[in-house]
DRENKOLRO-190013 format. One record per residue: residue number from 1; residue in three letters; x, y, z of N, C-alpha, C, O in turn. Coordinates in Angstrom, 2 decimals. Each point is the difference from the previous one (the first is absolute). Layout:
<sites>
(site NUM, ALA, (X, Y, Z), (X, Y, Z), (X, Y, Z), (X, Y, Z))
...
</sites>
This chain:
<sites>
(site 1, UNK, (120.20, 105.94, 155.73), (-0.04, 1.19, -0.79), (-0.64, -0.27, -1.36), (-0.91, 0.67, -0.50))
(site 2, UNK, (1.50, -1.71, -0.01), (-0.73, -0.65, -1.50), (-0.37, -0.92, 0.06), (0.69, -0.95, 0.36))
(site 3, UNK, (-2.23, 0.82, -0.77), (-0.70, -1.08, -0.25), (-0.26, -0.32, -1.19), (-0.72, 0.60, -0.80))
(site 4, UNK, (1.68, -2.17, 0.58), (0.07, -0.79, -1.33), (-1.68, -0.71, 0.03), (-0.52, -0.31, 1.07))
(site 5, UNK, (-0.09, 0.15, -2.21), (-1.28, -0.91, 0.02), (0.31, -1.07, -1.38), (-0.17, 0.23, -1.20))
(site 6, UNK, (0.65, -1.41, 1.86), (0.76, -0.59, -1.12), (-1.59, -1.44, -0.70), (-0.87, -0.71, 0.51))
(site 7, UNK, (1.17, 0.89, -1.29), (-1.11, -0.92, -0.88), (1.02, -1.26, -0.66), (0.96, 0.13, -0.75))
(site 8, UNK, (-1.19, -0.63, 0.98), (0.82, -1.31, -1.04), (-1.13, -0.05, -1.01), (-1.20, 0.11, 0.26))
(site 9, UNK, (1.80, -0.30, -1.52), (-1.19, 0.43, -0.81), (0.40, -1.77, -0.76), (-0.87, -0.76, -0.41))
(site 10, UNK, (2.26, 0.51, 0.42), (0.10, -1.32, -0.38), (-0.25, -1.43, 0.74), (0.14, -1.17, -0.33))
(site 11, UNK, (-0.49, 1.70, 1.23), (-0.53, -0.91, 1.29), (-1.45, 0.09, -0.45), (-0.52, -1.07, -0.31))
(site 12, UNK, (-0.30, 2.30, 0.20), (-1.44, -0.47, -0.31), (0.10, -0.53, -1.55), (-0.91, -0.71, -0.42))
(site 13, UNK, (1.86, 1.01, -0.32), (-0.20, -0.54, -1.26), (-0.14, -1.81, 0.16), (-0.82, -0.81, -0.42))
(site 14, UNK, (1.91, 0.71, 1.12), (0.13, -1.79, -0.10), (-1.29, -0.38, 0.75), (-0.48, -1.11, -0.22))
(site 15, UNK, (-0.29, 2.20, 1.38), (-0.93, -0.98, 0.29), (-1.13, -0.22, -0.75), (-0.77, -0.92, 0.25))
(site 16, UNK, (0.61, 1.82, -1.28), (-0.98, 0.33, -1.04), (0.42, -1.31, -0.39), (-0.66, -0.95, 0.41))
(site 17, UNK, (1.98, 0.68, -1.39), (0.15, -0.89, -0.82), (0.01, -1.40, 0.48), (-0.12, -0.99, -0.72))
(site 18, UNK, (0.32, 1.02, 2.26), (-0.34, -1.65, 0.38), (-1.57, 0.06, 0.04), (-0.68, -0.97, -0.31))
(site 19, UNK, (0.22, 2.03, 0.67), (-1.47, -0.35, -0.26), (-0.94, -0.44, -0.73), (-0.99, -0.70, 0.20))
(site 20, UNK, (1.63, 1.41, -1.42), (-1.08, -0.38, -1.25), (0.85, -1.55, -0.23), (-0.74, -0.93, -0.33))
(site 21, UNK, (2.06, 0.65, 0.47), (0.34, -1.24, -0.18), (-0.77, -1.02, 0.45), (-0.36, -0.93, -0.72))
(site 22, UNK, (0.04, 1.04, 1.99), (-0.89, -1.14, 0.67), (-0.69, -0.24, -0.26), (-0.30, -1.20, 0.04))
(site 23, UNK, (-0.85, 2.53, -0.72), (-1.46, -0.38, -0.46), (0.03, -0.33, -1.29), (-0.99, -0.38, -0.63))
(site 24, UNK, (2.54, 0.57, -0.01), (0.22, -0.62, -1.37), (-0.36, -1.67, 0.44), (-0.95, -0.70, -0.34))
(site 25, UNK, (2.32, 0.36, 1.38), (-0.28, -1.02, -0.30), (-0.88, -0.92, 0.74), (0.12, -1.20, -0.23))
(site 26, UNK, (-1.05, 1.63, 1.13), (-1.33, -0.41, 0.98), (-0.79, -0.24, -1.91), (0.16, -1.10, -0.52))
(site 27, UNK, (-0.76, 1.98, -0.10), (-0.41, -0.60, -1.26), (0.50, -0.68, -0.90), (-0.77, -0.52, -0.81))
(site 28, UNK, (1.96, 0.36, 0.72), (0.03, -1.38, -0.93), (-0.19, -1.43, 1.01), (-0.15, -1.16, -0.38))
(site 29, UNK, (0.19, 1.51, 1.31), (-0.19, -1.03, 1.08), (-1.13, -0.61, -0.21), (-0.16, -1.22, -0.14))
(site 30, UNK, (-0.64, 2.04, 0.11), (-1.09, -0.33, 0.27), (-0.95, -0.31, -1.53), (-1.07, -0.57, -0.21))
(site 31, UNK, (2.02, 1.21, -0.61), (-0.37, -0.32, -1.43), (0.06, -1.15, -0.44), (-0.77, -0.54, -0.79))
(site 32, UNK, (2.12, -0.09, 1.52), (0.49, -1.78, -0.13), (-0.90, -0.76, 0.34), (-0.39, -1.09, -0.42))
(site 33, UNK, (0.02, 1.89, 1.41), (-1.23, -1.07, 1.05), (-1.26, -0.72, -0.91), (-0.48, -1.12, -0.15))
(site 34, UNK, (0.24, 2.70, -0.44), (-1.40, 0.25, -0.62), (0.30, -1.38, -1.46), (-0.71, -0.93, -0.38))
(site 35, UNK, (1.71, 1.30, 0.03), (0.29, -0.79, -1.72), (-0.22, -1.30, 0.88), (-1.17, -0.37, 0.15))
(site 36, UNK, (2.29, -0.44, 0.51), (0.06, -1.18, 0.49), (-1.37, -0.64, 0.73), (-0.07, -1.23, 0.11))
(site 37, UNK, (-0.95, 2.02, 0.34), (-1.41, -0.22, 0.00), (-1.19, 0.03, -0.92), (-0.98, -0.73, 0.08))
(site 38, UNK, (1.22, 1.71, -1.02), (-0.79, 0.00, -1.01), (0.85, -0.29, -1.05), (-0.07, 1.14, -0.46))
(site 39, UNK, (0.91, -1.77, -0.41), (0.52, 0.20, -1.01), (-0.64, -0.26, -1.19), (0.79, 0.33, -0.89))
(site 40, UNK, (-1.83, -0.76, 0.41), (-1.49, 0.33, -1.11), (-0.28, 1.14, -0.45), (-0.15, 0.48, -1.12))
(site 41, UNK, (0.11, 0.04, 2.59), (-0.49, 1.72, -0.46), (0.87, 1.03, -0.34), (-0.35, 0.91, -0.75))
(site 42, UNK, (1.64, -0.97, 1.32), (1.64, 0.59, -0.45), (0.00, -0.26, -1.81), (0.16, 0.81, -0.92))
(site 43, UNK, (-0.38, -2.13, 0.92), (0.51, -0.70, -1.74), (-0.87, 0.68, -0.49), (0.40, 0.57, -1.02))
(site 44, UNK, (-1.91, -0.28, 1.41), (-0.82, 0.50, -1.39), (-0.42, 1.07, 0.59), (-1.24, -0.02, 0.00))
(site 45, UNK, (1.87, 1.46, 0.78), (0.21, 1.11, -0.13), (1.20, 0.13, -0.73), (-0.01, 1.03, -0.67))
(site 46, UNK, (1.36, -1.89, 0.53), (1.11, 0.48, -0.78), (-0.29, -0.33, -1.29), (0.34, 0.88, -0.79))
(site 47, UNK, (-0.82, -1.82, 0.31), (-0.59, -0.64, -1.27), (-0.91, 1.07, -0.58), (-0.09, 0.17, -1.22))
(site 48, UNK, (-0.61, 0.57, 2.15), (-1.26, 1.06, -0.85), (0.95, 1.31, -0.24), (-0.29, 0.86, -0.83))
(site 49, UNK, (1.56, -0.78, 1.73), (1.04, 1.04, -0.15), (0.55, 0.01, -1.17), (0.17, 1.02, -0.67))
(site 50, UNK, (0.19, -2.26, 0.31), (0.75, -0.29, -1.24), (-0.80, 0.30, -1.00), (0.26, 0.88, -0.82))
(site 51, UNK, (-1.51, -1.73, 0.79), (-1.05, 0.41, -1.07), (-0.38, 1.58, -0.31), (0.03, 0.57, -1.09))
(site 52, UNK, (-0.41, -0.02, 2.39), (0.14, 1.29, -0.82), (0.79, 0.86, -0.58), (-0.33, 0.82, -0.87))
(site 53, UNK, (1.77, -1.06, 1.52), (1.36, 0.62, -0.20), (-0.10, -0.12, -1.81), (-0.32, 0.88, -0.80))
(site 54, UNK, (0.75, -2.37, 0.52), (0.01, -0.48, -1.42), (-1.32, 0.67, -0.74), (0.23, 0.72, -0.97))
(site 55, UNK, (-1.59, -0.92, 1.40), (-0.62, 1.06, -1.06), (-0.40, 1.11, -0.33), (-0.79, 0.50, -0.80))
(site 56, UNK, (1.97, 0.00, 2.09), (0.22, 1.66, -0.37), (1.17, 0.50, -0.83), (0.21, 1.10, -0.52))
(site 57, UNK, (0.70, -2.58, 0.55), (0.91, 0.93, -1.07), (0.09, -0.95, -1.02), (1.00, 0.15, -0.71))
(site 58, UNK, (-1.80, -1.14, 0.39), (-0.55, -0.19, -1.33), (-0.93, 1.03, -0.54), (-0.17, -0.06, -1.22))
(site 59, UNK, (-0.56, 1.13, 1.96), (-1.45, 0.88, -0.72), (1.10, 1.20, -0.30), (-0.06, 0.67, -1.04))
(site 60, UNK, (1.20, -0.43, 2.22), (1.01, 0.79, -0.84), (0.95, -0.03, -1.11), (0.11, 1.04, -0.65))
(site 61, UNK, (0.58, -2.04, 0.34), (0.57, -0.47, -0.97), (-1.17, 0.26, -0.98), (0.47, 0.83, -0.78))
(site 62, UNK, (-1.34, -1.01, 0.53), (-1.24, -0.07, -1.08), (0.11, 1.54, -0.60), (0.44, 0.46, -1.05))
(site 63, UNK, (-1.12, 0.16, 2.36), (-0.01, 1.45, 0.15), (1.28, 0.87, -0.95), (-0.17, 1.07, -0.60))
(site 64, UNK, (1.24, -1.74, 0.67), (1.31, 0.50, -0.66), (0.14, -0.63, -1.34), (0.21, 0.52, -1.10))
(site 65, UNK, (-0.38, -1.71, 1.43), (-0.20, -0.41, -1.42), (-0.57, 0.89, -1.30), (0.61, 0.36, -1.01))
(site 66, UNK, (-2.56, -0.05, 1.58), (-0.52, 0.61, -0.62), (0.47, 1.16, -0.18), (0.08, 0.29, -1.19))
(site 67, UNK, (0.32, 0.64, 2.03), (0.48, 1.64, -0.66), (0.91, -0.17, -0.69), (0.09, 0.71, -1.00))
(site 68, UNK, (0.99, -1.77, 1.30), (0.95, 0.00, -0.55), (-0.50, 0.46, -1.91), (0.16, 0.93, -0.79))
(site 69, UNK, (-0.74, -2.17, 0.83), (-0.80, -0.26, -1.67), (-0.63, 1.20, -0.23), (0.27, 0.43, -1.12))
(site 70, UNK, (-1.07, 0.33, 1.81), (-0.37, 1.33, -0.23), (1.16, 0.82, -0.39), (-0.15, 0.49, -1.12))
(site 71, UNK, (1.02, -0.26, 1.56), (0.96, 1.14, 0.17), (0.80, -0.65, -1.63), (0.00, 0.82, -0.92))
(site 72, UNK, (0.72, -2.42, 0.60), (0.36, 0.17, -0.96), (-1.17, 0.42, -1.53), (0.37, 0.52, -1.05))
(site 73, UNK, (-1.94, -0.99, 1.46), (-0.72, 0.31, -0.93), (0.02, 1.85, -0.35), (0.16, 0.48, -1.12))
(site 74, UNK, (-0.30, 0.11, 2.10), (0.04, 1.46, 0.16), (1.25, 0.17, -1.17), (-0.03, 0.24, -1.20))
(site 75, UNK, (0.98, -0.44, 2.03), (1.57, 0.45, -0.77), (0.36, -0.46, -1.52), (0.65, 0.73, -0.75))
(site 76, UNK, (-1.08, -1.87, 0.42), (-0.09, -0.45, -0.95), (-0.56, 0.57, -1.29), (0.66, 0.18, -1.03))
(site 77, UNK, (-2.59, 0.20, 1.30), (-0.32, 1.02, -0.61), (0.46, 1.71, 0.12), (-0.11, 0.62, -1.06))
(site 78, UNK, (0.55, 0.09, 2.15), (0.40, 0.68, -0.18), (0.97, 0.24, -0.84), (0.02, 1.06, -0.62))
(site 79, UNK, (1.14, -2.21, 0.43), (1.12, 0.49, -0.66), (-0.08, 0.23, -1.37), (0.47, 0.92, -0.67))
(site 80, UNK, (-1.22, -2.00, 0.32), (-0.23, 0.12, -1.31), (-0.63, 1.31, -0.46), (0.52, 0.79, -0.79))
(site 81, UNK, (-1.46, -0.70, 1.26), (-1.03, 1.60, -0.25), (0.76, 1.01, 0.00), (-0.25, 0.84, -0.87))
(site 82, UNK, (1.45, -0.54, 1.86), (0.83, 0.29, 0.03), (1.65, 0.95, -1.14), (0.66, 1.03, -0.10))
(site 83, UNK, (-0.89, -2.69, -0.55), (0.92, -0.04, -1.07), (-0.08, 0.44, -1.31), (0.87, 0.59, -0.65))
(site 84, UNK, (-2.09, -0.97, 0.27), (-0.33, 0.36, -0.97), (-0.05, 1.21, -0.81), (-0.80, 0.82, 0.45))
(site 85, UNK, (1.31, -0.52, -1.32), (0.18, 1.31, -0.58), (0.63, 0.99, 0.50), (-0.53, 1.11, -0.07))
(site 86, UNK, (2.10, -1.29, 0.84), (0.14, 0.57, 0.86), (1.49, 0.74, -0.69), (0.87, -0.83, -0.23))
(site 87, UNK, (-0.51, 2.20, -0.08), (1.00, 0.07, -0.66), (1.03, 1.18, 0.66), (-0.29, 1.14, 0.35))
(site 88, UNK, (1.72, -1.90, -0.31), (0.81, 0.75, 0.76), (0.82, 1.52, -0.54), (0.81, -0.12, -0.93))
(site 89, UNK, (-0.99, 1.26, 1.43), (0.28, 0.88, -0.60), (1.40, 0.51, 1.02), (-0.07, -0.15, 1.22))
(site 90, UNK, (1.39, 0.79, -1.92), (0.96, -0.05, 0.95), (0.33, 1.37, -0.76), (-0.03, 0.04, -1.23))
(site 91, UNK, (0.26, 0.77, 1.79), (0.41, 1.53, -0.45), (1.48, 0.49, 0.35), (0.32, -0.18, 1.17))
(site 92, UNK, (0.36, 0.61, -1.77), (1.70, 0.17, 0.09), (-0.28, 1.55, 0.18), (-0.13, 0.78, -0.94))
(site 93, UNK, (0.06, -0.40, 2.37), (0.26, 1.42, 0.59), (1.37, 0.46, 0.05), (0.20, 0.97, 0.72))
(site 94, UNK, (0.70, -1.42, -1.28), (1.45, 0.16, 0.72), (0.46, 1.13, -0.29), (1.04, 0.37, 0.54))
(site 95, UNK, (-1.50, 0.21, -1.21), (0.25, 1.26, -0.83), (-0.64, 1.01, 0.76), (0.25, 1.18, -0.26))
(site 96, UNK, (-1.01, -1.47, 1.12), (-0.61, 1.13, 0.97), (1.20, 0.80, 1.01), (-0.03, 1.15, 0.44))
(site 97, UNK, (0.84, -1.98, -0.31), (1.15, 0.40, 1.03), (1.01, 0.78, -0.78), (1.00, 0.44, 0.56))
</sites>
């Protein structure tokens, strides 16, 4: 009379997730392989990694450095320009009420 159409949806999930597991780990497999055969070329692709890593956030640090010095030069002269001749006037309304 009733037809159930049942899906295991956590059954295809796990096979999804053993899947990509395997080909997770079929590549480091084979990544081991690759280092333990070439290991020259591993050291000075990670070595040029490092190198660029480090002189990208040495050119940033710089980068901050410099605005930094901008922003206190800015503020600096502003305040003063600022200050100067500057006179506070305070008015006693109380009497309005």
């Amino acid at each position: 009379m009733f037809k159930y159409y049942y899906t295991n949806i956590v059954s295809q999930a796990t096979r999804s997730w053993a899947r990509g597991t395997l080909m997770f780990g079929l590549f480091l497999i084979g990544l081991g392989v690759l280092i333990l055969l070439l290991p020259a070329i591993f050291v000075f692709i990670a070595a040029f990694l490092f190198f660029i890593t480090g002189a990208g956030a040495v050119g940033t640090a710089l980068k901050m450095f410099f605005a930094q010095r901008k922003i206190d030069k800015l503020n600096q002269d502003d305040t003063e320009a600022y200050r100067k001749n500057v006179r506070i006037h305070i008015e006693d309304n109380s009497d309005e009420f």
